[in-house]
C-alpha positions as a Markdown table, in Angstrom:
| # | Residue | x | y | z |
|---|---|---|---|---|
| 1 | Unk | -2.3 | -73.7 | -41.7 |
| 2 | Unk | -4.1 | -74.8 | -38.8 |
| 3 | Unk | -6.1 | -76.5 | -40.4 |
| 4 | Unk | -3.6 | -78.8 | -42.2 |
| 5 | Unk | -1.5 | -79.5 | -38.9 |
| 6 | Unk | -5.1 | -80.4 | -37.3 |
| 7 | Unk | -5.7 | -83.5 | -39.9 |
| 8 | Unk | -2.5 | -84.2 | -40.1 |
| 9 | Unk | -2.0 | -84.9 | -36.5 |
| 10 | Unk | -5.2 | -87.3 | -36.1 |
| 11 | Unk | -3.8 | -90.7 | -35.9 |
| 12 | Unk | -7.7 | -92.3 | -36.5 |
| 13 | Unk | -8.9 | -93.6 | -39.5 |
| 14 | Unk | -12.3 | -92.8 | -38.5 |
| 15 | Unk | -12.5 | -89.3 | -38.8 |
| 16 | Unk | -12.5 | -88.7 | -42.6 |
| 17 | Unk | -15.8 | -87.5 | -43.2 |
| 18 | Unk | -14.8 | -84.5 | -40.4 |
| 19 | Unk | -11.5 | -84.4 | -42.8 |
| 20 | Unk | -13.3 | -84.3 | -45.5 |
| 21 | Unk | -15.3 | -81.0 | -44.5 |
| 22 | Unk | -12.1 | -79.5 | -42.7 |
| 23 | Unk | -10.7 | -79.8 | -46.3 |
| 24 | Unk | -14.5 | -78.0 | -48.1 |
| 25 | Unk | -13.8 | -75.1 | -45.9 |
| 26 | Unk | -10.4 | -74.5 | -47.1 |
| 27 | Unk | -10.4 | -71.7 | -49.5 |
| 28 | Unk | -10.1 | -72.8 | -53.1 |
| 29 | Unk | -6.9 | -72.0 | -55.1 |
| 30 | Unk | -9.2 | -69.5 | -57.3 |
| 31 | Unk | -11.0 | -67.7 | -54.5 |
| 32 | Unk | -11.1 | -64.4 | -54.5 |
| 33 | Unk | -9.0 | -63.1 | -51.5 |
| 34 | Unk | -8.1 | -59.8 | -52.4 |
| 35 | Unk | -4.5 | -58.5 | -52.0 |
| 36 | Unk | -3.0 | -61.6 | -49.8 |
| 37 | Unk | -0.1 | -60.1 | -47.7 |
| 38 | Unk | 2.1 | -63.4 | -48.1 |
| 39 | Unk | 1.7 | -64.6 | -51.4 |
| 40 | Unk | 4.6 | -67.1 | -51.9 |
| 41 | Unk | 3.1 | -68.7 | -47.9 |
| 42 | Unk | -0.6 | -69.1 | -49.3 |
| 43 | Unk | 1.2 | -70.4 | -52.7 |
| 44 | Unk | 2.3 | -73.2 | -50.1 |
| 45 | Unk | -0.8 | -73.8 | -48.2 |
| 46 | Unk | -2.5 | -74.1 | -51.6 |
| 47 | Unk | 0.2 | -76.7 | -52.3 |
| 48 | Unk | -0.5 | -78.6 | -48.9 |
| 49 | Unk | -4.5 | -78.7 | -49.9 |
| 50 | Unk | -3.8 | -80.3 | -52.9 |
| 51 | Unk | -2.1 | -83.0 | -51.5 |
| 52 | Unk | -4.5 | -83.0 | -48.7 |
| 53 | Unk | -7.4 | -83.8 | -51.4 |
| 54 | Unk | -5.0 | -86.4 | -52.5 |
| 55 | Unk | -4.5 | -88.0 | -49.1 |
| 56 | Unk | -8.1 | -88.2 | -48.3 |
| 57 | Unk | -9.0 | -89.9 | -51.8 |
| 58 | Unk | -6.0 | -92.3 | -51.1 |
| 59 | Unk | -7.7 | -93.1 | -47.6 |
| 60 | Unk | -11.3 | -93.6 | -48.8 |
| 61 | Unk | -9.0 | -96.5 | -51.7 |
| 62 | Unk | -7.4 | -98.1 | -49.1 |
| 63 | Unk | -10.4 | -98.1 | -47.0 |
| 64 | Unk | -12.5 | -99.8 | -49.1 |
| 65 | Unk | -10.0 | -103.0 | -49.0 |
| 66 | Unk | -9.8 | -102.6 | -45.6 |
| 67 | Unk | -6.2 | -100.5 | -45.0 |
| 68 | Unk | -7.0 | -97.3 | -43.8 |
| 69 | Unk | -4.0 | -95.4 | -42.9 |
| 70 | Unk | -3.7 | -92.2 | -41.1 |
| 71 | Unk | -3.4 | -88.9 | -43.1 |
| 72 | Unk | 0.5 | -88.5 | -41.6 |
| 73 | Unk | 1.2 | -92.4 | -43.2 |
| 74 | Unk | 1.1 | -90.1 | -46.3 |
| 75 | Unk | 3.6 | -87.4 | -44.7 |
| 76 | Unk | 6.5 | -89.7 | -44.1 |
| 77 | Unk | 6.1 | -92.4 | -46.8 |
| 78 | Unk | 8.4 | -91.5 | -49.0 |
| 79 | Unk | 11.2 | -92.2 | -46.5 |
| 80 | Unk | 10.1 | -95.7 | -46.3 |
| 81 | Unk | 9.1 | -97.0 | -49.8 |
| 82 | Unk | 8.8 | -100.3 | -48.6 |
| 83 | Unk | 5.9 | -99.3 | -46.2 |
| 84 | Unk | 4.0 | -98.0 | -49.2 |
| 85 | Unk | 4.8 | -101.0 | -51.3 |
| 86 | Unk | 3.8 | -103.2 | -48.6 |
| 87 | Unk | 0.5 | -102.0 | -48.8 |
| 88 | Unk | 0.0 | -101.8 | -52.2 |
| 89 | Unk | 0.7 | -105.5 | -51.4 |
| 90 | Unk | -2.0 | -105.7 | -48.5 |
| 91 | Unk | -4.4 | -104.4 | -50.7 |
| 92 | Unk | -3.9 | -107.2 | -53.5 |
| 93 | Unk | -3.9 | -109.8 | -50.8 |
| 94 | Unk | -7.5 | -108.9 | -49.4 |
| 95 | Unk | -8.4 | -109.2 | -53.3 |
| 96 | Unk | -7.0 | -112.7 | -53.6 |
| 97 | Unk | -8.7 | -113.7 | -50.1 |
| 98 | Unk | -12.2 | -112.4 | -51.2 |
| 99 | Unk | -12.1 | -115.3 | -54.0 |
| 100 | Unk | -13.6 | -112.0 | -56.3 |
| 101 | Unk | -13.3 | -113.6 | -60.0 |
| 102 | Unk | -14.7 | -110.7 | -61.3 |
| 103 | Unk | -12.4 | -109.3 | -63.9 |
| 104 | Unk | -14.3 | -105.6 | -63.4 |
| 105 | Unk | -13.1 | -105.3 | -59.8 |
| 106 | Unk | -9.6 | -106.7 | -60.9 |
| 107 | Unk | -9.8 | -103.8 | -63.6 |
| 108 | Unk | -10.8 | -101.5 | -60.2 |
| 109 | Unk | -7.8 | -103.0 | -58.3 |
| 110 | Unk | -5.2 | -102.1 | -61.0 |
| 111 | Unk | -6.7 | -98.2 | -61.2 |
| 112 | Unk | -6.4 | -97.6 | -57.3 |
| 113 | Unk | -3.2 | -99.0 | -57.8 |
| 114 | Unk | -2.1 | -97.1 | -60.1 |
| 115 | Unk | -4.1 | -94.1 | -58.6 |
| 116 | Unk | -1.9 | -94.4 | -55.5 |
| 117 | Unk | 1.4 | -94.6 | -57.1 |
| 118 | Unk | 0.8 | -91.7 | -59.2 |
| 119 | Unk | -0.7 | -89.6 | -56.9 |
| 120 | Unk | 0.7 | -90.1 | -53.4 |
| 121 | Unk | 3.9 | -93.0 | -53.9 |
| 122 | Unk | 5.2 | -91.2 | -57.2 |
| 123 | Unk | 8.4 | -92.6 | -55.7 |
| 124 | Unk | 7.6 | -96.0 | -56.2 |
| 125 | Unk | 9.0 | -97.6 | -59.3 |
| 126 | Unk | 5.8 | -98.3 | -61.4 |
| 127 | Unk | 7.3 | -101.4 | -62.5 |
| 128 | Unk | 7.6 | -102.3 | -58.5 |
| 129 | Unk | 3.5 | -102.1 | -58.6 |
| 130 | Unk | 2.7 | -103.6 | -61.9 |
| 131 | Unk | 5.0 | -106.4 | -60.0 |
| 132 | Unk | 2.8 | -106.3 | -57.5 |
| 133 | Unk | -0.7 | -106.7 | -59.2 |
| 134 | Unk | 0.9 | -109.2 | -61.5 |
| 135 | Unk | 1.3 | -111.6 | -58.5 |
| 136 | Unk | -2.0 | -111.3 | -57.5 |
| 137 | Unk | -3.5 | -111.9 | -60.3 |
| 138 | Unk | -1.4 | -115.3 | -60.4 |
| 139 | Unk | -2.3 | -116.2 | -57.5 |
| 140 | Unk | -6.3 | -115.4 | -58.0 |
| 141 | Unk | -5.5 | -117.1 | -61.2 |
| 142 | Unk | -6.8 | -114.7 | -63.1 |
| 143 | Unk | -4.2 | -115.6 | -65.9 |
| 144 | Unk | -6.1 | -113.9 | -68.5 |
| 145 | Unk | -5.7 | -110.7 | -66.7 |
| 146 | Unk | -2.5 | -111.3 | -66.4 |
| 147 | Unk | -1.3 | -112.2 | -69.8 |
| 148 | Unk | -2.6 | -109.0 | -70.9 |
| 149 | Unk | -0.3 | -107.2 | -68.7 |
């Protein structure tokens, strides 16, 4: 539990490799543990590792196009869908600036994407995102990625 509120409470983008091993020293949903006293408040800790796992893959995504966002972004998006729409949006936008005409990193783009909304924005309309990727792709004018959409 400690743990969790510890990441969760660093506002930098810079410490995810320390996140990262915070998270590999959590026990593992099948250790061994004997006979937990609280079974139903480890159930929930489990519950918050996952989603930790998740949070620090959708960090090392939006890192790599240059949107980092702190672990507790992840906490609160889903009262502000716009936010997370937003920057599904700044990601596409650093695709379209980088002048990439490579229809592999397009293909990449369209996985995190849908990575993201699956995983952490599951309350994001998907049609919202493909919205959003399509318009990128127009305006990369990648319009054969696009009219395969």
């Amino acid at each position: 539990d400690l743990a969790l509120r510890c990441v969760y409470r660093c506002n930098s983008t810079d410490f995810l490799p320390a996140m990262n091993t915070i998270y590999q020293s959590l026990p593992e949903r099948s250790a061994s543990l004997g006979k937990v006293e609280d079974a139903d408040k480890y159930e929930e800790l489990q519950k918050q590792a996952d989603a930790l796992d998740k949070h620090l893959t959708a960090i090392e995504i939006l890192q790599r196009y240059g949107h980092a966002k702190p672990l507790s972004f992840f906490l609160t998006a889903h009262e502000n869908p716009d936010a997370a729409l937003s920057l599904l949006r700044a990601m596409c936008r650093s695709k379209v600036r980088a002048q990439d005409q490579k229809e592999k990193t397009w293909l990449a783009l369209e996985e995190d994407i849908g990575w993201l909304a699956e995983a952490v924005f599951p309350f994001l309309e998907p049609s919202a995102c493909t919205t959003v990727y399509l318009e990128a792709l127009l305006h990369a004018n990648m319009f054969k990625l696009a009219s395969a959409l």
